[in-house]
N, C-alpha and C positions, 0 to 999 in steps of 0.2 A: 674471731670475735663472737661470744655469746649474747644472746639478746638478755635481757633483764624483765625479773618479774613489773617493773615499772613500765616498759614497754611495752610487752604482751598486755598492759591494760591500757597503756595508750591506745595501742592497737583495736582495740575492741571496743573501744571510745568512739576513735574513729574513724573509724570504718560503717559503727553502727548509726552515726549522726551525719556524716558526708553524704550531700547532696548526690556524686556520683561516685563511680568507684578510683577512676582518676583525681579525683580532688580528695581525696583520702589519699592515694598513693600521693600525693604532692606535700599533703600536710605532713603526712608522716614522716616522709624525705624533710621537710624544713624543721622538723620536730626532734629526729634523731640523724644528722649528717653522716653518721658512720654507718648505717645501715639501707639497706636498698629496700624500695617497693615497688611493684611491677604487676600491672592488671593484664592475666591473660584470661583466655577463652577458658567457659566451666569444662567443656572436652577435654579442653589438653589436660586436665588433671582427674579424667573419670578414674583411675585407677590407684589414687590416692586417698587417703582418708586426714580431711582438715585437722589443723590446731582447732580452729575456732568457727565454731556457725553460728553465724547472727541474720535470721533470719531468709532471707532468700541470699544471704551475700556468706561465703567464705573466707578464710585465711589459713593459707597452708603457710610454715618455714619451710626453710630451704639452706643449704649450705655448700660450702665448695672448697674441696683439697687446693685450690687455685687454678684446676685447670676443667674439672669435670664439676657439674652441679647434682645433687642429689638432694629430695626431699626427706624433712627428717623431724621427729617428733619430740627433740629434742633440743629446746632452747640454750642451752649450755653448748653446743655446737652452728647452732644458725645464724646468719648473717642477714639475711631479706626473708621479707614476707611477702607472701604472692598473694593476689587477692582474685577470686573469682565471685560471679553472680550469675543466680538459675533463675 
């Protein structure tokens, strides 16, 4: 599943106006069903470089052959957005 230019602005929508970064990860889940979102810790992704930085908050994509995940800067392959904040 690729995400959509409509989405990556949903995404930056809201993420940038969500009270937490959990309630952004929920909104988005009821926003776009087919797509996942999942708040981990800003560590576990020190060696990536985000889609999107909105201020102290990130959004990396992320995508999956179906059995391995990998991060990936390319929305025409991604599936979830992971969201961190520093």
């Amino acid at each position: 599943m690729a995400l959509s230019g409509e989405q990556l602005r949903g995404a930056s929508e809201v993420v940038g106006y969500a009270p937490t970064l959990r309630d952004a990860a929920t909104i988005l889940r009821g926003r776009y069903p087919g797509v996942r979102a999942i708040v981990v810790d800003e560590g576990d992704m020190k060696d990536e470089t985000p889609a999107l930085r909105l201020g102290h908050r990130n959004v990396y994509l992320a995508a999956s052959d179906g059995h391995c995940w990998h991060v990936t800067h390319s929305a025409d392959e991604a599936s979830v957005f992971i969201l961190t904040q520093h």
